[in-house]
BAFI-3210 file (N, C-alpha, C; in Angstrom, 3 decimals, decimal comma, padded with zeros to 6 digits):
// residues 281
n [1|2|3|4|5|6|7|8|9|10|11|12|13|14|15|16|17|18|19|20|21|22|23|24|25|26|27|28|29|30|31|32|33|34|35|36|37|38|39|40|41|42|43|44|45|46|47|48|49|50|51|52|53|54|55|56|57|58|59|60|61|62|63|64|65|66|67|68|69|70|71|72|73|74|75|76|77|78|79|80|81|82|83|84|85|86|87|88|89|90|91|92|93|94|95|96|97|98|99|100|101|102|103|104|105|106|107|108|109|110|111|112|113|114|115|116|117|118|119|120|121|122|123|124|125|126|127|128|129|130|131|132|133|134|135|136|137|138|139|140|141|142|143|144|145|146|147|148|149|150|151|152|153|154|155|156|157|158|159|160|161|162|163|164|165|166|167|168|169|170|171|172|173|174|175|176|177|178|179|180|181|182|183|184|185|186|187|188|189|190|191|192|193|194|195|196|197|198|199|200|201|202|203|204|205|206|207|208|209|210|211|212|213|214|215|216|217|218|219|220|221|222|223|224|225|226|227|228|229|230|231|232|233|234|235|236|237|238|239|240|241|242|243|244|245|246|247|248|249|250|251|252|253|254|255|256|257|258|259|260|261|262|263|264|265|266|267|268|269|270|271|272|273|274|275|276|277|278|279|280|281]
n.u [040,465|043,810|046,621|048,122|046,338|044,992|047,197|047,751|045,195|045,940|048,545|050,677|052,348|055,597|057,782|059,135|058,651|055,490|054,256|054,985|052,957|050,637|049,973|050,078|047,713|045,966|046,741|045,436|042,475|041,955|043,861|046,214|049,444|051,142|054,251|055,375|057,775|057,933|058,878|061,306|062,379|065,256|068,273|070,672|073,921|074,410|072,052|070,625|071,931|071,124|068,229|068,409|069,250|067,551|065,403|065,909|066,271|063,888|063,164|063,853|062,470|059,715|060,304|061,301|059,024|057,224|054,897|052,236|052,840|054,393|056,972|057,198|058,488|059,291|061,309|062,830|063,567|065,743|067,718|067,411|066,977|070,070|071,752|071,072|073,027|073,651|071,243|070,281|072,098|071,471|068,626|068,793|070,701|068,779|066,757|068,033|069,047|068,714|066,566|064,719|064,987|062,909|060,487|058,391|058,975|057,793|058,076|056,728|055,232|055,554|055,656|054,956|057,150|058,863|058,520|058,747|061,374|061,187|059,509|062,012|064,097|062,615|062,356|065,160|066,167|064,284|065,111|067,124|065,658|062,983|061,044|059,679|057,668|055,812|053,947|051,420|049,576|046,368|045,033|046,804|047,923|049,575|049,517|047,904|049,784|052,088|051,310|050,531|053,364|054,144|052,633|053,306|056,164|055,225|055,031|054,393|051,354|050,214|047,666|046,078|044,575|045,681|047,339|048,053|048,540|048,981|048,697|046,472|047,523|048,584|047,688|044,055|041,636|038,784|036,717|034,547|035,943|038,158|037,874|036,727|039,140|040,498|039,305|039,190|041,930|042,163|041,110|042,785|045,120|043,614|043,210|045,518|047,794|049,925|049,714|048,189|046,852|044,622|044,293|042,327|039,726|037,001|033,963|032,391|034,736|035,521|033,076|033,161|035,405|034,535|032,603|033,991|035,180|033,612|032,297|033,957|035,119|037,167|039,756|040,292|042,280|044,204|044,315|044,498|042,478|043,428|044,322|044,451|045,635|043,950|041,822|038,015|037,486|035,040|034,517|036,726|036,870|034,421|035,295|036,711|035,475|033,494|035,279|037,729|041,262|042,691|044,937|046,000|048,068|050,375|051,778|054,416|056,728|059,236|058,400|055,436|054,213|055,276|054,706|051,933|051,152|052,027|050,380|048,262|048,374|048,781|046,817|043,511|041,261|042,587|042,009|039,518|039,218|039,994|038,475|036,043|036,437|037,286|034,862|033,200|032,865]
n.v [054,262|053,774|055,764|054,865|053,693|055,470|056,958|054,860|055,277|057,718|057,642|056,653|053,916|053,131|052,877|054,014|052,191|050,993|053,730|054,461|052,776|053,131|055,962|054,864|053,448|055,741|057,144|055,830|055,964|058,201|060,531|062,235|062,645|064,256|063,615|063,286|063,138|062,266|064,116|066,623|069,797|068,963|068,398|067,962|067,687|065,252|064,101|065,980|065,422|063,159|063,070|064,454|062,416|060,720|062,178|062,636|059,758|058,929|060,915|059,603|056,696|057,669|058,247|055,719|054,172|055,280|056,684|059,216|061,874|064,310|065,766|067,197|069,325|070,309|072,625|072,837|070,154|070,061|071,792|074,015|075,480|074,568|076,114|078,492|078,272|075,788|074,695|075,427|074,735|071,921|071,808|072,986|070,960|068,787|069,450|069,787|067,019|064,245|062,857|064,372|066,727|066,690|066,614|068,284|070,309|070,713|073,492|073,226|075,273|076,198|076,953|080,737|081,673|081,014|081,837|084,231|083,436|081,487|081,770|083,214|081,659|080,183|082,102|082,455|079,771|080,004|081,534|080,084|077,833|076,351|073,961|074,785|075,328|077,100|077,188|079,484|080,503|081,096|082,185|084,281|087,772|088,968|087,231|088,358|089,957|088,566|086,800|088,547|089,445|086,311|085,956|087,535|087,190|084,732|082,015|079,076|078,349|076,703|076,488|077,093|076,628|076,964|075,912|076,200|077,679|080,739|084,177|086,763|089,177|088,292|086,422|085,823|085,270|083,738|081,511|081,782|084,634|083,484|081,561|083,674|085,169|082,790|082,916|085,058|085,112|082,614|084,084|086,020|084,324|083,088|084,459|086,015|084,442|081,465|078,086|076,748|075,256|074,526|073,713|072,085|070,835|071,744|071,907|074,276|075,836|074,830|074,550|077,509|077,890|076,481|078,428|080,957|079,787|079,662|081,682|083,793|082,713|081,188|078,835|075,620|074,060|075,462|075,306|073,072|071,361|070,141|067,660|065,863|062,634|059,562|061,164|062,371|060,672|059,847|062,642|063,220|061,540|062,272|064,686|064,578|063,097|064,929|066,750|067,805|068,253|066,834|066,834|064,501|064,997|062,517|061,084|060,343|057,586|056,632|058,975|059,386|059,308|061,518|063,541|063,327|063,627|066,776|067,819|067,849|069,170|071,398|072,855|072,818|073,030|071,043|068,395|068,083|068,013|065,915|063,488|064,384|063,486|060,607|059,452|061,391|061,854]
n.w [115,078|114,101|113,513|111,344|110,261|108,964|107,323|105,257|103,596|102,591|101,649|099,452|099,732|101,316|099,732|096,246|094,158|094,783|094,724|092,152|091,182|092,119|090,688|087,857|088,224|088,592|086,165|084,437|084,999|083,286|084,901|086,036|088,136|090,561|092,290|095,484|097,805|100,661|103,647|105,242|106,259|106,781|108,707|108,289|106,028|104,749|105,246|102,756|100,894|100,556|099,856|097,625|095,776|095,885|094,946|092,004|091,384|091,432|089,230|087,369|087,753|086,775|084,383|082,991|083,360|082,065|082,950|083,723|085,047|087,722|089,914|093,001|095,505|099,096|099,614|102,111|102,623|100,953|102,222|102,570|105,372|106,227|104,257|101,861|099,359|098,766|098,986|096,607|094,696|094,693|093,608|091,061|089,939|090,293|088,393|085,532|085,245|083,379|083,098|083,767|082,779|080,532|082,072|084,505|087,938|091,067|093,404|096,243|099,050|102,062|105,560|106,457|107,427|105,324|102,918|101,459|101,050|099,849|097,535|096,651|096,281|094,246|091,607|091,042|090,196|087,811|086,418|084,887|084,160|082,958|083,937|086,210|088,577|091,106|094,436|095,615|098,436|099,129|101,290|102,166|102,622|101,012|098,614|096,572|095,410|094,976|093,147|091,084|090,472|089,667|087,732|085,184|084,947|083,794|084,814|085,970|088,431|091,169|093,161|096,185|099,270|101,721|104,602|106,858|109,993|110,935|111,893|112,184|111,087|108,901|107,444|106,001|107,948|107,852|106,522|104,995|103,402|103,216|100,614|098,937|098,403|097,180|094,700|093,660|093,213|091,431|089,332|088,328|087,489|085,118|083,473|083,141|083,700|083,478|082,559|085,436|088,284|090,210|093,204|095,030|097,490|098,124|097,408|097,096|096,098|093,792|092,105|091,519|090,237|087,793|086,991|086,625|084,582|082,137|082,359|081,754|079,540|079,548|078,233|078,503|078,789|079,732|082,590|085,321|087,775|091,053|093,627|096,687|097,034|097,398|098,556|098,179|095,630|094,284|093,237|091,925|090,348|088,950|088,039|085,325|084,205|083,317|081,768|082,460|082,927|085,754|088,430|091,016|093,732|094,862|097,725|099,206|101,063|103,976|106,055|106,838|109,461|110,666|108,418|108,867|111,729|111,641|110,340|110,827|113,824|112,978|112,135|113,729|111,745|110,017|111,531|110,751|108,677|107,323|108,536|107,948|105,218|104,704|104,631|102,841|099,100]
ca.u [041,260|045,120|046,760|048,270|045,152|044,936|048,117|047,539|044,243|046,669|049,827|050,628|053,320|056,641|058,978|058,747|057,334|053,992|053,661|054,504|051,813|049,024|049,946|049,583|045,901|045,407|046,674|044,381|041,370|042,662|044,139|047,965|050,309|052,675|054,612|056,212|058,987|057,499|060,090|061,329|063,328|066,544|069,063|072,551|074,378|073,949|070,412|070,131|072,231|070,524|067,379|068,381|069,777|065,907|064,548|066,846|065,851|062,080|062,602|064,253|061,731|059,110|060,810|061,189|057,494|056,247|053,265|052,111|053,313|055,687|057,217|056,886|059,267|059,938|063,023|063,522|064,538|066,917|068,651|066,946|067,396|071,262|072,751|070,327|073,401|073,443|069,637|070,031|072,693|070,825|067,102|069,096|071,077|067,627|066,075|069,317|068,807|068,067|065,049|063,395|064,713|061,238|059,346|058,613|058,979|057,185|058,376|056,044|054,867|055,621|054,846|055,650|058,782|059,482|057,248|059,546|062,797|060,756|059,758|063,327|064,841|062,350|062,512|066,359|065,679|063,824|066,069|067,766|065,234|061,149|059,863|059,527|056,597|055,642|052,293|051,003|048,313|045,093|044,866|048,158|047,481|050,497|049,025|047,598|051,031|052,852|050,292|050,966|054,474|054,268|051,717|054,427|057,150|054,753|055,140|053,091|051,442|049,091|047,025|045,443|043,532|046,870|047,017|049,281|048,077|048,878|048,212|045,883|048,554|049,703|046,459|043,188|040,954|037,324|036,582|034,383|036,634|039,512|037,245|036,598|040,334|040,861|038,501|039,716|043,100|042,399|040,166|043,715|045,425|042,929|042,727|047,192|048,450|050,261|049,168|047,767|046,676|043,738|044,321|040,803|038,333|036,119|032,702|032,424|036,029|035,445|031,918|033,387|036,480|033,957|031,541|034,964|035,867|032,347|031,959|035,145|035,387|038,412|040,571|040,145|043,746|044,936|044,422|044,091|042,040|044,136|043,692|044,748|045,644|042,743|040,755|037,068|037,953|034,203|034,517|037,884|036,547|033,326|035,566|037,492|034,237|033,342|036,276|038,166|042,241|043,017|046,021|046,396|049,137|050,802|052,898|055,117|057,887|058,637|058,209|054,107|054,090|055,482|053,829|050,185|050,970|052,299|049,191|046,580|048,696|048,774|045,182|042,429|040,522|042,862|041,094|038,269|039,168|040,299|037,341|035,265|036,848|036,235|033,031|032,398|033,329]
ca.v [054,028|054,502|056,742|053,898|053,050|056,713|057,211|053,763|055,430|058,938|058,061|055,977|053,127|053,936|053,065|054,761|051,290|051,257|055,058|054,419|052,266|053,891|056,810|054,597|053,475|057,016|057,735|054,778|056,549|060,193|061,441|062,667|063,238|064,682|062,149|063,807|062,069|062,670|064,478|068,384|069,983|068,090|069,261|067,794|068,315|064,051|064,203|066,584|064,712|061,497|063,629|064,644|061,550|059,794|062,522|062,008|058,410|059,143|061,469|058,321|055,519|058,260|057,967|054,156|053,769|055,712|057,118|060,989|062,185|065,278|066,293|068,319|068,682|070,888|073,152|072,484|068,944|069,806|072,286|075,851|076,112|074,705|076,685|078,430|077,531|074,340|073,910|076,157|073,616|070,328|071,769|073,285|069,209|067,776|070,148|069,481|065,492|064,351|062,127|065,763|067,837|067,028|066,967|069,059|070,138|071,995|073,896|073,128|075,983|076,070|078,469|082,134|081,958|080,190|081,868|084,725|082,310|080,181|082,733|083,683|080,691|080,114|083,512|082,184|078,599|079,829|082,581|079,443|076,235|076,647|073,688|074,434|076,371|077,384|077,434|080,225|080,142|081,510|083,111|085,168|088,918|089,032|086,610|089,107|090,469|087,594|086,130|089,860|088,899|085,461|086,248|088,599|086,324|083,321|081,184|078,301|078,524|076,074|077,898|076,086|077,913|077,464|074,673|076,217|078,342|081,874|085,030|087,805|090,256|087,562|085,719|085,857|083,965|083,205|080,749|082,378|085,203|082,446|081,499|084,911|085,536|082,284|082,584|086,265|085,032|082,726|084,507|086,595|083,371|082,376|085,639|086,480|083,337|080,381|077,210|076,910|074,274|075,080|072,620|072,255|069,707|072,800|071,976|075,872|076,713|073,758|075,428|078,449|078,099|076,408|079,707|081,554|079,225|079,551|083,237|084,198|081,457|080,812|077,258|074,002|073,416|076,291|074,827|071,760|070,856|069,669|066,895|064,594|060,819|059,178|062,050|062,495|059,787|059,907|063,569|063,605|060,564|063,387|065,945|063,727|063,143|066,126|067,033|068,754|067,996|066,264|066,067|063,835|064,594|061,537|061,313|058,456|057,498|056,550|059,529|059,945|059,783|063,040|064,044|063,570|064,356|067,627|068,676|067,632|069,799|072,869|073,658|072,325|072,718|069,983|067,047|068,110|067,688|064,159|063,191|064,850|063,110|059,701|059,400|062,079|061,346]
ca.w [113,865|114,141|112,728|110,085|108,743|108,042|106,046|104,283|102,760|102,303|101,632|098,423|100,257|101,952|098,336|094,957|093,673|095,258|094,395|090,646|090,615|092,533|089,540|086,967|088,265|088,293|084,609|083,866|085,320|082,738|086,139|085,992|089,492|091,125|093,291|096,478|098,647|102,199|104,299|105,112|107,984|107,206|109,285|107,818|104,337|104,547|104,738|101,800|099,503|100,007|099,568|095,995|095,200|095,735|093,595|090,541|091,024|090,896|088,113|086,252|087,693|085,834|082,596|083,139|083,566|081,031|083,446|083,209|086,532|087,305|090,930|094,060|097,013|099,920|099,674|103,407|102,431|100,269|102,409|102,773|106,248|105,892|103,598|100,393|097,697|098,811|098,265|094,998|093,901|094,906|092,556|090,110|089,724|089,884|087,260|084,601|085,451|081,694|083,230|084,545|081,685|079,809|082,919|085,503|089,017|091,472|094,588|097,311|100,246|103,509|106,519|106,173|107,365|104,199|101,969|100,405|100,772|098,713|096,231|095,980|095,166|092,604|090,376|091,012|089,475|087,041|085,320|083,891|083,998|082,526|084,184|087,555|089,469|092,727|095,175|096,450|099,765|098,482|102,570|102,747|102,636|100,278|097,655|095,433|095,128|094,566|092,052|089,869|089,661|088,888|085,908|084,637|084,711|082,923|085,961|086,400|089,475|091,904|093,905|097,589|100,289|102,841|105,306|107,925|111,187|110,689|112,225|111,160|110,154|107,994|106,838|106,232|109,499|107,866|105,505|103,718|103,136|102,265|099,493|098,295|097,784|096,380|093,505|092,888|092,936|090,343|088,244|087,445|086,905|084,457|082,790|083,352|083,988|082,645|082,959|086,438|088,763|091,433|094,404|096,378|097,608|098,705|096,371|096,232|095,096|092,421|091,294|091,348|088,912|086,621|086,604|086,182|083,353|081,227|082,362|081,103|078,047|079,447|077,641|079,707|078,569|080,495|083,945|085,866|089,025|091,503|094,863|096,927|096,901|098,607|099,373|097,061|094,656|093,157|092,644|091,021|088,766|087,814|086,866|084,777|083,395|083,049|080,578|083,299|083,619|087,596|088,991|091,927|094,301|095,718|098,391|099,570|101,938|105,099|106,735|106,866|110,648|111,069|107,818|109,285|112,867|111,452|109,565|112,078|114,852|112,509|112,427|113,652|110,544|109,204|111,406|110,327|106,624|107,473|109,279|106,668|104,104|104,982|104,290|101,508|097,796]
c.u [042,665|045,433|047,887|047,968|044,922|045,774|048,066|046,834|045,214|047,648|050,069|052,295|054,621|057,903|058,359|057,959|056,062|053,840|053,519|053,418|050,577|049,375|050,069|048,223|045,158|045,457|045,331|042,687|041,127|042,898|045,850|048,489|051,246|053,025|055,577|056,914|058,701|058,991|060,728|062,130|064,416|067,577|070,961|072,288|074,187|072,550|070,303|070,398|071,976|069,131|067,081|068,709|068,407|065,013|065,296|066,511|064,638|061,861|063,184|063,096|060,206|058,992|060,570|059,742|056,782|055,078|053,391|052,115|055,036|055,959|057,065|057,628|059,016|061,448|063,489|063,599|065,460|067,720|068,442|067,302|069,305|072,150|071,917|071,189|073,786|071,969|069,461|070,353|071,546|069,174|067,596|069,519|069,705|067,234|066,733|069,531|067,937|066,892|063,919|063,679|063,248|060,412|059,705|058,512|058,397|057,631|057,217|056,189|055,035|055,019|055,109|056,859|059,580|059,078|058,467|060,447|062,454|060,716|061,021|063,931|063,886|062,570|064,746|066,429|065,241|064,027|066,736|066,730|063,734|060,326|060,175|058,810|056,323|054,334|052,849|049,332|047,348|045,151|045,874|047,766|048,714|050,653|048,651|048,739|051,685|052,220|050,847|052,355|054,793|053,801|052,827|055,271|056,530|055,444|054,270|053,081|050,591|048,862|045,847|045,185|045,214|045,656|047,511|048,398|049,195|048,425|047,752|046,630|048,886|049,006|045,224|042,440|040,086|037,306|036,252|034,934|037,594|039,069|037,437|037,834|040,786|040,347|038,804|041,293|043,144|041,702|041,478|044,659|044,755|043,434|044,391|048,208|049,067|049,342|049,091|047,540|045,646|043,296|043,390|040,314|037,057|035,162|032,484|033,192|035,814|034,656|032,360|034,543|035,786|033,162|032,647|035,354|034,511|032,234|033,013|035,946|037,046|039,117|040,902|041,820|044,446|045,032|044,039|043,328|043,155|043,970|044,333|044,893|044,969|042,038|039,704|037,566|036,291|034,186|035,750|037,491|035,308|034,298|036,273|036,119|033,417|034,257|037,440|039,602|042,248|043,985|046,273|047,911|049,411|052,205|053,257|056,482|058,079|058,569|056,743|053,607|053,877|054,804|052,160|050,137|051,151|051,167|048,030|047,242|048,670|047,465|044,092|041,571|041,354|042,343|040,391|038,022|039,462|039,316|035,804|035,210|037,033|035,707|032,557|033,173|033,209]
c.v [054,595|054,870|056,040|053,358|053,679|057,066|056,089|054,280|056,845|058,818|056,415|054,802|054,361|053,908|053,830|053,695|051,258|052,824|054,951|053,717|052,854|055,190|055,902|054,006|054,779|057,242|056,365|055,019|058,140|060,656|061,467|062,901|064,160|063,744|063,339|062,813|062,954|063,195|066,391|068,510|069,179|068,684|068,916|067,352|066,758|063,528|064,684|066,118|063,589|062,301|063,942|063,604|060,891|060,337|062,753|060,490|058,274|059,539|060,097|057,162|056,351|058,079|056,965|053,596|053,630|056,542|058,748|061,331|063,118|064,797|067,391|068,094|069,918|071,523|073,376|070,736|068,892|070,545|073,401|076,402|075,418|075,894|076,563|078,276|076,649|073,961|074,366|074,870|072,110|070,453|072,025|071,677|068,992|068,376|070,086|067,627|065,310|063,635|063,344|066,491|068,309|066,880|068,336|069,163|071,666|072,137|073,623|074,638|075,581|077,312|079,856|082,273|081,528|080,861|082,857|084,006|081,443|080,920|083,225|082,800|079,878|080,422|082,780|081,200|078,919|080,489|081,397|078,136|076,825|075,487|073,554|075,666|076,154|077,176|078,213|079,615|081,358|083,129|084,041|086,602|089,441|088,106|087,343|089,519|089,854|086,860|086,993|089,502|087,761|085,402|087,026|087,970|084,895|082,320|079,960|077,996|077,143|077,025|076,998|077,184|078,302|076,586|075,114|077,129|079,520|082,960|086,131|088,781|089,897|086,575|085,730|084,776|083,039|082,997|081,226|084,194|084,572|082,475|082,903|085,107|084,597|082,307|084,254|086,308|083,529|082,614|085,413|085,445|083,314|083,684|086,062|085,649|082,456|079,579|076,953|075,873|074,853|073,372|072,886|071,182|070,123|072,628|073,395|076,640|075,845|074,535|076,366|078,829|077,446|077,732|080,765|081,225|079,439|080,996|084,053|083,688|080,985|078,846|076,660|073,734|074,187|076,076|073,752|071,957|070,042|068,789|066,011|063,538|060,637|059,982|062,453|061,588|059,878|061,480|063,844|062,336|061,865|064,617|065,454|063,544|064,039|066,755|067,960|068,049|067,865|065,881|065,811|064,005|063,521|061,112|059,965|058,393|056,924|057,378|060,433|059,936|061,314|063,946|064,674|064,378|066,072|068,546|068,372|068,511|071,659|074,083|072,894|071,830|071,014|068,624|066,847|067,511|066,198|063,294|063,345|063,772|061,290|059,149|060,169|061,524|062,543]
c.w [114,070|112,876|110,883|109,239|108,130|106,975|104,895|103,032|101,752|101,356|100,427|098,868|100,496|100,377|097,250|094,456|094,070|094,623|092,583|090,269|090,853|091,063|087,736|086,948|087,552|086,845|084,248|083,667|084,188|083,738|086,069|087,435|089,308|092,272|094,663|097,740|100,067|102,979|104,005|106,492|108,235|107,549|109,287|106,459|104,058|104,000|103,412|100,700|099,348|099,454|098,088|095,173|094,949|095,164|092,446|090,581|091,230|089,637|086,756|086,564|086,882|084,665|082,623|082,695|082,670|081,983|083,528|084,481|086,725|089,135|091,776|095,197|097,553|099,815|101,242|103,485|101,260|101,066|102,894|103,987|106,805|105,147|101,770|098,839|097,933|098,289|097,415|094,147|093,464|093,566|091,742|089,494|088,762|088,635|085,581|084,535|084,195|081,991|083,536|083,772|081,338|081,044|083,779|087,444|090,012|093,049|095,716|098,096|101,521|104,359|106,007|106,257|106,145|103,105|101,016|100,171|100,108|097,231|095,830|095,429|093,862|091,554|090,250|090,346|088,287|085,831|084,462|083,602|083,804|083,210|085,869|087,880|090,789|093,183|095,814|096,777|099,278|100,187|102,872|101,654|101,618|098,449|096,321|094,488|094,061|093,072|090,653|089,295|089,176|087,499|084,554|084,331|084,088|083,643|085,682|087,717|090,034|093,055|095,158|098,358|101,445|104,151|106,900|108,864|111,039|111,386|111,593|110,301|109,252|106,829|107,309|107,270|108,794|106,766|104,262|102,979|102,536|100,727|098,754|097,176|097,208|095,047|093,155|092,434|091,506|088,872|087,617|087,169|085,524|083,216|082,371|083,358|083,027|082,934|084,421|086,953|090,018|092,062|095,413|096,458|097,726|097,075|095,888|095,420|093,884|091,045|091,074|090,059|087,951|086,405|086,223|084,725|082,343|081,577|081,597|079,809|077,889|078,957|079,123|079,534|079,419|082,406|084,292|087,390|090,035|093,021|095,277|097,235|097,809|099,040|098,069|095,965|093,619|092,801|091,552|089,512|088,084|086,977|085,752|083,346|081,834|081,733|081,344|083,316|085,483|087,574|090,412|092,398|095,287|096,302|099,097|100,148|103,556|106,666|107,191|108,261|110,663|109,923|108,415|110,965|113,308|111,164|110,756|113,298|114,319|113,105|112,585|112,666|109,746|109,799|110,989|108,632|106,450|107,436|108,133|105,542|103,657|104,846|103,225|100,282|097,153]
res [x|x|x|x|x|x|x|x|x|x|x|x|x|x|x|x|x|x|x|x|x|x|x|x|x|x|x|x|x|x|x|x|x|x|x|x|x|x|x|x|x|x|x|x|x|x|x|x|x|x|x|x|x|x|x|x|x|x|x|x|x|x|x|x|x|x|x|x|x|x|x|x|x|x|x|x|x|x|x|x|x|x|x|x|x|x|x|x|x|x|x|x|x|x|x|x|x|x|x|x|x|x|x|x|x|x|x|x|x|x|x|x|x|x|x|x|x|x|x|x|x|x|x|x|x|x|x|x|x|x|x|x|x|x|x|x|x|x|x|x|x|x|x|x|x|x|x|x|x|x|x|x|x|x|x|x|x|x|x|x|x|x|x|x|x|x|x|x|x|x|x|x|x|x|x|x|x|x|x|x|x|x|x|x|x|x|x|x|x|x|x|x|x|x|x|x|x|x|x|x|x|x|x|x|x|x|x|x|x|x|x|x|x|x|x|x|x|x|x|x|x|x|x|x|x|x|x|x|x|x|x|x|x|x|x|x|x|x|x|x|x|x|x|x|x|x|x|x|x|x|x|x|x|x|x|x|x|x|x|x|x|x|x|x|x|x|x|x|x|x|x|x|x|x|x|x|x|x|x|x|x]
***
């Protein structure tokens, strides 16, 4: 199977049209997005300002639509490793863009090297603008931390195990340790948090923020489930079911080459989740 048939099933077409539609299937199903414009690591001030220019014209083909679907980018395609008040400027724009006023937008994660420079220009973003939140990696030995001060500052967070290859000093190794700390990280979400988002496919982290959510009588309104495009489609229809908020991230552009060849070179574990994924529902 090449690797085209794979992003086909992944990756919601290379224009914004095809993506607005696969997210209005989804709202059709009760499932909400986030739409992300494939692409990161742009390395001229050209790049970056076509970059912002194609999400100001997402956050308007949004409005246009009508469909229940926010945003998510990379702050290394707007600029981060250029020049950070250039990529301040370019999210701050987007975030003041009267089509994204009423919505929102969410910072994406990257490796470590990115990880505080990300957290900084958030808490920076967010001294003047409310809808925009961050992910933190469930596996980074600094998570707990970071989690305390987002709760504090009434952040809204998403919260994923961490996709990237890492060293021990820097992240946890073993799975079921990952787990552990993801479901303690957001059992203080649940409990400290804003509105939240717990991004898994992992059947145990799933079960687990429901036994969190009924053990703790914590409000269904206060967090969403989170997954993505093309991957478990009959589980994200059960929780849906279920009475559970899902938001489907879907990503689109035509840069899902380097997207997929990126994530399958990270970590091993990520063929596996491919491969996995497949075949399970």
């Amino acid at each position: 199977m090449s690797l085209f048939v794979l992003a086909r099933r992944f990756v919601a077409g290379e224009e914004v049209g095809p993506a607005i539609r696969a997210v209005r299937e989804l709202n059709q199903s009760g499932m909400s997005a986030s739409l992300n414009l494939l692409g990161e690591h742009v390395s001229t001030k050209e790049d970056v300002l076509r970059s912002t220019a194609e999400y100001l014209r997402l956050f308007d083909c949004i409005a246009e639509s009508g469909v229940e679907a926010n945003v998510s980018l990379k702050l290394t395609q707007l600029g981060l490793d250029i020049d950070p008040n250039l990529c301040y400027d370019q999210v701050s724009g987007i975030l003041e863009h009267p089509s994204s006023v009423g919505n929102f937008l969410r910072l994406d994660m990257e490796g470590t090297p990115y990880t505080q420079r990300t957290l900084d220009m958030f808490f920076r973003l967010f001294g003047g603008h409310q809808n925009v939140g961050v992910v933190i990696q469930a596996y980074l030995h600094r998570s707990e931390a970071d989690i305390r001060q987002l709760n504090q500052a009434r952040a809204r967070v998403r919260l994923c195990k961490g996709a990237y290859k890492e060293p021990p000093e820097m992240a946890i190794q073993r799975i079921p340790e990952i787990r552990a700390r993801f479901l303690e990280l957001a059992g203080s979400l649940l409990a400290d948090g804003a509105f939240s988002g717990f991004a898994t496919h992992d059947d145990e982290l799933i079960g687990g923020v429901k036994t969190l959510v009924r053990e703790d009588h914590a409000e269904r309104e206060k967090f969403e489930f989170q997954m993505l495009y093309g991957i478990r489609t009959a589980t994200q229809a059960g929780l849906v079911r279920e009475g559970y908020k899902l938001r489907v991230y879907v990503p689109y552009g035509t840069q899902w080459a380097p997207y997929f060849y990126r994530r399958l070179r990270e970590r091993k574990e990520n063929i596996w989740f491919v491969a996995r994924n497949l075949f399970k529902d």
